[in-house]
C-alpha angles and dihedrals in degrees: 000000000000106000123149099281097230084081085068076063089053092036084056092050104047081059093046090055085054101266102154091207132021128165136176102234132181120247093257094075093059109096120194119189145186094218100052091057092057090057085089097064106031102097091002118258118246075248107040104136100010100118151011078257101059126062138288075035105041104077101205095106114177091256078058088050109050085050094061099034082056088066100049119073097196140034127194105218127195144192122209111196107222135193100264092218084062087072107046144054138042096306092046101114091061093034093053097062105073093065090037082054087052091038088053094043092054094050080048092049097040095043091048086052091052098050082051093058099056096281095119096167089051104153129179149208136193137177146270120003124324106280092167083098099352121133101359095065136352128271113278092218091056091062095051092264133120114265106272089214101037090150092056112027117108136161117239130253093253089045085061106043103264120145089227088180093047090053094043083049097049093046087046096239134148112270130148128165121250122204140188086264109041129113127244092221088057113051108082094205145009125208151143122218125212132202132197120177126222138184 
């Protein structure tokens, strides 16, 4: 593909920082549906609500997104392996967030390189609830305050419309769905997969 070659930069870094997997992908591959985005609230996500990241707070619809997908050319796209027992179980809601903090740390870091590198309109996505204060406290926004953590909040994928299976399919990577009830032995694989957009 012929993309600008300072997002081999971004794609090496995104390695360098333990994705297992990172790409430079065209717009086109990015689907946004409708569909996808009601997945958190049917049936409601343990998080639904629980912060400006998360919808019906988080204003970035599908319709939103497809907008702003349309004026970006490239995504760096990402893939976090993840234990498998983090994800499931009755304490996975506490033994997920160390790996969503890194996840979140790593869409801050690529999309500030980005924007070092001449992508001025760098944006970013991560993955799962904001754990950046949820569940330990409440979100700040929701109480009339300022985000305690601006430079490192962002809405996941799903929050904002994104087919994260679809992507992953089309890419060939490793994604299965785990649920409340599902069972560590058998779930092949655990990730979370990040997106920052570029010009």
């Amino acid at each position: 593909m012929n993309y600008p070659p300072e997002l081999n930069q971004l794609r090496e870094l995104a390695l360098s920082l333990g994705a297992a997997r990172a790409e430079v992908v065209p717009n086109g591959i990015l689907e946004v549906k409708t569909s996808a985005w009601a997945r958190c609230f049917i049936p409601a996500c343990k998080f639904y609500g629980s912060s400006i990241m998360c919808p019906p707070h988080n204003p970035l619809t599908p319709e939103v997104t497809r907008e702003i997908v349309s004026e970006y050319e490239w995504g760096l796209i990402f893939q976090l392996m993840a234990e498998v027992g983090d994800f499931v179980g009755p304490e996975w809601r506490t033994r997920h967030v160390p790996t969503e903090l890194k996840h979140k740390e790593m869409v801050a870091d690529l999309e500030g390189r980005a924007f070092h590198l001449g992508f001025a309109r760098a944006l970013g996505f991560a993955a799962g609830e904001c754990s950046l204060c949820v569940p330990r406290q409440e979100c700040s926004v929701l109480e009339g305050g300022e985000c305690r953590h601006p430079l490192r909040a962002r809405p996941a994928m799903e929050a904002c419309g994104f087919d994260v299976f679809a992507i992953a399919a089309k890419l060939g990577w490793p994604l299965v769905p785990i649920g409340h009830r599902s069972q560590a032995e058998k779930i092949p694989c655990a990730s979370l997969i990040g997106l920052v957009l570029v010009v």
